[in-house]
C-alpha positions as CSV (number, residue, x, y, z in Angstrom):
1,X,69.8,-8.3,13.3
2,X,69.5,-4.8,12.2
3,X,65.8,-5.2,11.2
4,X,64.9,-7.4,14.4
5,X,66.5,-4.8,16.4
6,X,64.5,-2.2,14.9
7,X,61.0,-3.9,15.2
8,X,61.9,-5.0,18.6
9,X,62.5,-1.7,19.3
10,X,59.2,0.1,18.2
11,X,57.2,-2.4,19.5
12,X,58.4,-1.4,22.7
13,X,58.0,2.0,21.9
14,X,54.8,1.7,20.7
15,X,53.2,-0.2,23.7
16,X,54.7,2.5,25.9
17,X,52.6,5.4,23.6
18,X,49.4,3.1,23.0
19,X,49.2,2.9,27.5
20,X,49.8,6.8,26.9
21,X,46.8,6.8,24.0
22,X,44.6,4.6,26.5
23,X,45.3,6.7,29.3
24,X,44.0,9.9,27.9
25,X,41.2,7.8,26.4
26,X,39.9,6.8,29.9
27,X,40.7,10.5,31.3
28,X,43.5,8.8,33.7
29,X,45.4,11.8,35.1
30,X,43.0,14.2,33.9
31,X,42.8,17.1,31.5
32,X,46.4,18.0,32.4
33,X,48.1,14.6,32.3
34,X,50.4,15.3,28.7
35,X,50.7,18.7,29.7
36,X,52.5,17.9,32.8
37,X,54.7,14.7,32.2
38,X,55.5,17.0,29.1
39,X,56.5,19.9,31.4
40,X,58.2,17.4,33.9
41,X,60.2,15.5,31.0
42,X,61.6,18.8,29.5
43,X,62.6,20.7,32.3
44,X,63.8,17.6,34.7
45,X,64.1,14.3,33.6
46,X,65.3,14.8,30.1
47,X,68.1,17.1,31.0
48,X,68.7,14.4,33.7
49,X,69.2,11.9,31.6
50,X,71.5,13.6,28.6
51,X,73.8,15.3,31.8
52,X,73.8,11.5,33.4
53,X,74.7,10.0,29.6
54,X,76.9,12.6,28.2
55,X,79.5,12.9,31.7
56,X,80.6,9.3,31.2
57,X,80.9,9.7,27.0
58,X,84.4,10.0,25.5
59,X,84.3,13.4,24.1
60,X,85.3,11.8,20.4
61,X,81.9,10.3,20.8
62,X,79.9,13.3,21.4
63,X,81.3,15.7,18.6
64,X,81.9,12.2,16.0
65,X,82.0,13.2,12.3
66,X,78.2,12.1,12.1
67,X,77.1,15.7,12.9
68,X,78.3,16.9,9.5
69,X,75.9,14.6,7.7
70,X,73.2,15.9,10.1
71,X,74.0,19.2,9.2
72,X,74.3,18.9,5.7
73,X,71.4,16.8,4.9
74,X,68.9,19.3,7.4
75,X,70.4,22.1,5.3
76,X,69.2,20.6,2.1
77,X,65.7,19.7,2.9
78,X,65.3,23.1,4.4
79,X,66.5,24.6,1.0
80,X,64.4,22.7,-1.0
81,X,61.6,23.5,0.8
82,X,62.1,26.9,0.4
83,X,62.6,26.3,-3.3
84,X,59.0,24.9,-3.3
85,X,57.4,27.1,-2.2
86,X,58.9,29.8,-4.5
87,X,57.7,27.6,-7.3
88,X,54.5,25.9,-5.9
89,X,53.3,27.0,-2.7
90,X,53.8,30.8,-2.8
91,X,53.5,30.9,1.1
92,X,54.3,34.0,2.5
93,X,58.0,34.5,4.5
94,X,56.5,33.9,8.1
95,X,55.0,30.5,6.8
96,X,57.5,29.6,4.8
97,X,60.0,29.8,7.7
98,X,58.0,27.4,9.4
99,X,57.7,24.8,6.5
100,X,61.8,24.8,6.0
101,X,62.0,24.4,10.1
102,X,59.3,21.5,9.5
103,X,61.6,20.0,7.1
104,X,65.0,20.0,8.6
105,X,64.2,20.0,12.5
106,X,64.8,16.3,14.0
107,X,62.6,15.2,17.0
108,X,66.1,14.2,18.9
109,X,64.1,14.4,22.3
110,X,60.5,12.9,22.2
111,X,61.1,10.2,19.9
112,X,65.1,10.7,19.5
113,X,65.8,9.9,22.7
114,X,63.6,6.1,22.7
115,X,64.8,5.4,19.0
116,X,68.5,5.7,20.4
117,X,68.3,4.2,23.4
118,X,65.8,1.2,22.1
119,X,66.7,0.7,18.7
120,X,70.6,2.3,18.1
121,X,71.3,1.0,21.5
122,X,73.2,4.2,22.3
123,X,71.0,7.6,23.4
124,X,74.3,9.7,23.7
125,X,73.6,9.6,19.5
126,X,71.3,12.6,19.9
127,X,72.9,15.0,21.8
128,X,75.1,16.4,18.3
129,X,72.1,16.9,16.8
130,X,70.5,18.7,19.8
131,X,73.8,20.9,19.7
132,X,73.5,21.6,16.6
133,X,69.5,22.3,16.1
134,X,69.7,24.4,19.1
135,X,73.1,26.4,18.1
136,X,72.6,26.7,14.5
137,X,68.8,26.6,13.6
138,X,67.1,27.4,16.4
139,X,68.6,31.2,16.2
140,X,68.3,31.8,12.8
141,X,64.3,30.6,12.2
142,X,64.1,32.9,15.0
143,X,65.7,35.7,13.5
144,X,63.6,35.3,10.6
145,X,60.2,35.1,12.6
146,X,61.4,38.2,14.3
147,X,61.8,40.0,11.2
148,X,58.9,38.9,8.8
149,X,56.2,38.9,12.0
150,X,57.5,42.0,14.3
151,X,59.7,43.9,11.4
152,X,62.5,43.6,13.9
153,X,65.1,41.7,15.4
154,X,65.3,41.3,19.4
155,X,69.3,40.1,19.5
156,X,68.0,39.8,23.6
157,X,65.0,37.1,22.8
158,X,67.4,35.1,20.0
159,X,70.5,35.1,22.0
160,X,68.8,33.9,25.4
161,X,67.0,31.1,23.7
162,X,69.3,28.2,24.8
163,X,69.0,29.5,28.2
164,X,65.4,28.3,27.9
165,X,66.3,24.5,26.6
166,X,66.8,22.6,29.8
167,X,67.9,19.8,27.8
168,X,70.7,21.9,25.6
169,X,71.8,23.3,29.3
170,X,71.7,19.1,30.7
171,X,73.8,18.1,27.7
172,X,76.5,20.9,27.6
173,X,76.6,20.1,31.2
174,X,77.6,16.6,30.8
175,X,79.9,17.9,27.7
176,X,81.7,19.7,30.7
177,X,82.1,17.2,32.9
178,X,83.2,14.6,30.8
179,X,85.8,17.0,29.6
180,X,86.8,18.0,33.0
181,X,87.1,13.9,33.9
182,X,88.9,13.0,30.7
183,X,91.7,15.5,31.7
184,X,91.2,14.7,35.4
185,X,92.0,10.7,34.4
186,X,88.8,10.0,36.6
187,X,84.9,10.5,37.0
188,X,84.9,13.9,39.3
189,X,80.8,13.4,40.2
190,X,80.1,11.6,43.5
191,X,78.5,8.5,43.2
192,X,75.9,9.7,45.3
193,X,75.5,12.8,43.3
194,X,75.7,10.8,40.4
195,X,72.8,8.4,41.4
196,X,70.1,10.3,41.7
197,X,70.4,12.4,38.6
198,X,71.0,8.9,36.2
199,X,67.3,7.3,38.5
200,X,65.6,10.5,38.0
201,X,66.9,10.6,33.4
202,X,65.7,7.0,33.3
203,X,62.1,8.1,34.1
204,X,62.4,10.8,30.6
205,X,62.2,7.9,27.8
206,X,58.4,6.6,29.4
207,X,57.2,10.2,30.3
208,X,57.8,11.3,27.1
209,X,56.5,8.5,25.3
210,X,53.1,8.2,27.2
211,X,52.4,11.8,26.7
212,X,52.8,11.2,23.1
213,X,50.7,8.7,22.9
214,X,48.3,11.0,24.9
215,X,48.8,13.4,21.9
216,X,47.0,11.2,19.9
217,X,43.9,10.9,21.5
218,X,41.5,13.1,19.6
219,X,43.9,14.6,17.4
220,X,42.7,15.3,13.4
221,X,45.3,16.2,10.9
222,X,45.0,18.6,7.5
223,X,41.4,20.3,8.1
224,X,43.1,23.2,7.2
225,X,43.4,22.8,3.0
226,X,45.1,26.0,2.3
227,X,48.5,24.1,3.4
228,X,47.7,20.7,2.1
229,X,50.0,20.3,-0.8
230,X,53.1,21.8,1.3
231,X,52.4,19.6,4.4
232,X,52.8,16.5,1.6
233,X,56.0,18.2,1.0
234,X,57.2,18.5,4.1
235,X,56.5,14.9,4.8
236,X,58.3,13.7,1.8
237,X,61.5,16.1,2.9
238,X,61.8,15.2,6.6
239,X,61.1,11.2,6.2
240,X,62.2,10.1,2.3
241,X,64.4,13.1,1.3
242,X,66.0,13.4,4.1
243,X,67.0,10.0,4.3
244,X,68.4,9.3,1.1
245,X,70.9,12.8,1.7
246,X,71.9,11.4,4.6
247,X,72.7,8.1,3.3
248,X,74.6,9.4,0.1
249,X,76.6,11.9,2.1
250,X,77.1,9.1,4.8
251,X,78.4,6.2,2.5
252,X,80.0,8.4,-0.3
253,X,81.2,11.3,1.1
254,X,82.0,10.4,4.5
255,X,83.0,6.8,4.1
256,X,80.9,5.4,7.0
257,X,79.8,1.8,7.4
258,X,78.0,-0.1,9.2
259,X,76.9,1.0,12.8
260,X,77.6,4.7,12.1
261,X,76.0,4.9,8.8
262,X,72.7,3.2,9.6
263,X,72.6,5.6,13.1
264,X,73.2,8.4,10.8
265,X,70.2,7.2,8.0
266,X,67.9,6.3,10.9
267,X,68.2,9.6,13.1
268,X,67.6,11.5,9.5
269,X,64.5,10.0,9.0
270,X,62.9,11.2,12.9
271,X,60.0,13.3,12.4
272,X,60.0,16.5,12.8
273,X,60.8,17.9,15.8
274,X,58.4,19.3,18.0
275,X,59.9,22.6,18.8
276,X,58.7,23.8,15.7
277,X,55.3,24.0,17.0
278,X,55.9,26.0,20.0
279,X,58.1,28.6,17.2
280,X,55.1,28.7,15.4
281,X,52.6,29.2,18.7
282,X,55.5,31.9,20.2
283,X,54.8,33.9,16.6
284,X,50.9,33.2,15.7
285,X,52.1,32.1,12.2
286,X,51.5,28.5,10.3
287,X,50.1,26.6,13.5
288,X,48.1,24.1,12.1
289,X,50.7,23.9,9.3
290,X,53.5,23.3,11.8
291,X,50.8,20.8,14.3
292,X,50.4,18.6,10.9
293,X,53.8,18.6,9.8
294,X,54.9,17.5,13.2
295,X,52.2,14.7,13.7
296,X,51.8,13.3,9.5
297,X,55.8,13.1,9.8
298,X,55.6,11.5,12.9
299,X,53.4,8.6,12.4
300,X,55.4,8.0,8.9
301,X,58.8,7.7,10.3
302,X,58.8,4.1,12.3
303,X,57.7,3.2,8.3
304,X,60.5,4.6,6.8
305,X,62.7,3.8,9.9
306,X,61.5,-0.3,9.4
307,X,62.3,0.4,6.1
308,X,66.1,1.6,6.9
309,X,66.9,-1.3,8.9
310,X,65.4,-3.5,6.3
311,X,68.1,-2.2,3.9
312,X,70.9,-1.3,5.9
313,X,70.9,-4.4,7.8
């Protein structure tokens, strides 16, 4: 069931992108059509939807034991990365900052948020990893861009950074809430509050899928051969290395079965998280190293993902 779950799942995924591909294609929407369901996704409907999800979880749910296999199997790819490079790559610090963030960064939005909901059945599954990416990475890649690219810290910049993640403000929001109604002993949101917020979330999953999919159109991976061999890397990390951690610290260490360890082998293998890209933009450093780590390890993952549920199920 597993398996048939999972190719259920992408194929509805990947009609959703291929409209997205043949939309751009035919110039439907114009020039500006990603940009803006991109821009509408992130700053409304997302955050939407992971406030209208997360009030109504069981705050045992949101912070589940999971997140330390998360956290411990991103840490090693990063590290290994950065091991790499000292051995093979030689990239300079800038750089390889970047390739360690293009390791261990999970897409938990754009394609998070449609493998949860479509093939783990449950999108709340993201939003520790969210937490954690935006808490815990985010800040310290940025502290290290600041330093390698400007020769200085701005503590304003790096601490005011999750004021400028919609979808990290959505979900703490719904954290709040649910916390406030566990303790309250019922749901304190008006259902006529609540209604519009959970139709306006349910539009996120096919925004962000069709501009994706409009992503695609035109788009032509590792012209730049300078960062060829670590982008291979990279790939390897994110969607087979990555993986395997997770499922060894999941099963062994953890002692999860079943549901909870093929959510946590299936959300490690995501590609890598497009945030990255706008880090690398933000700096001027690595961008067509970030751009091909993001969409190689993005077209890789339903593979490895197949593969997963194959196995696990």
């Amino acid at each position: 069931m597993g398996l048939l779950s999972a190719m259920q799942g992408f194929c509805v995924i990947g009609i959703v992108i291929f409209v997205g591909y043949v939309a751009a294609r035919m110039q439907i929407g114009g020039p500006s059509a990603q940009m803006v369901l991109n821009r509408f996704s992130f700053f409304i409907s997302s955050p939407c939807l992971m406030f209208a999800i997360l009030s109504k979880e069981p705050l045992p749910e949101i912070f589940h034991p999971s997140i330390i296999v998360a956290f411990c199997s991103a840490m090693a790819v990063g590290v290994a990365f950065l091991v790499l490079n000292r051995i093979f790559f030689h990239l300079n610090a800038a750089e390889s900052t970047i390739g360690a963030l293009n390791s261990l960064y999970l897409n938990s939005n754009n394609i998070g948020l449609p493998i949860a909901t479509y093939i783990l059945g449950n999108p709340a599954l993201v939003a520790p990893i969210l937490v954690m990416q935006q808490a815990v990475f985010t800040p310290i890649g940025l502290t290290v861009l600041d330093v390698t690219t400007k020769g200085k810290v701005s503590a304003k910049e790096i601490a005011s950074q999750p004021l400028h993640q919609p979808l990290l403000l959505g979900s703490l929001g719904g954290i709040v809430v649910s916390a406030i109604s566990d303790r309250a002993g019922w749901f304190v949101i008006p259902k006529f509050l609540f209604d519009p917020i959970d139709m306006i979330g349910a539009s996120a999953v096919p925004m962000i899928l069709m501009a994706f999919g409009m992503s695609l159109y035109g788009s032509q991976p590792m012209q730049n051969k300078r960062n060829r061999d670590a982008t291979v890397a990279v790939v390897v990390l994110k969607n087979l290395v990555m993986p395997v951690v997770a499922f060894l610290l999941a099963y062994f260490v953890m002692g999860f079965r079943d549901a909870t360890l093929y959510a946590c082998v299936v959300l490690a293998a995501l590609p890598t998280g497009q945030n990255v890209y706008n880090y690398a933009a933000r700096y001027n450093v690595g961008l067509s190293f970030a751009r091909d780590g993001i969409l190689i390890s993005t077209l890789t993952s339903p593979v490895i993902i197949t593969v997963v549920a194959a196995i696990l199920s």
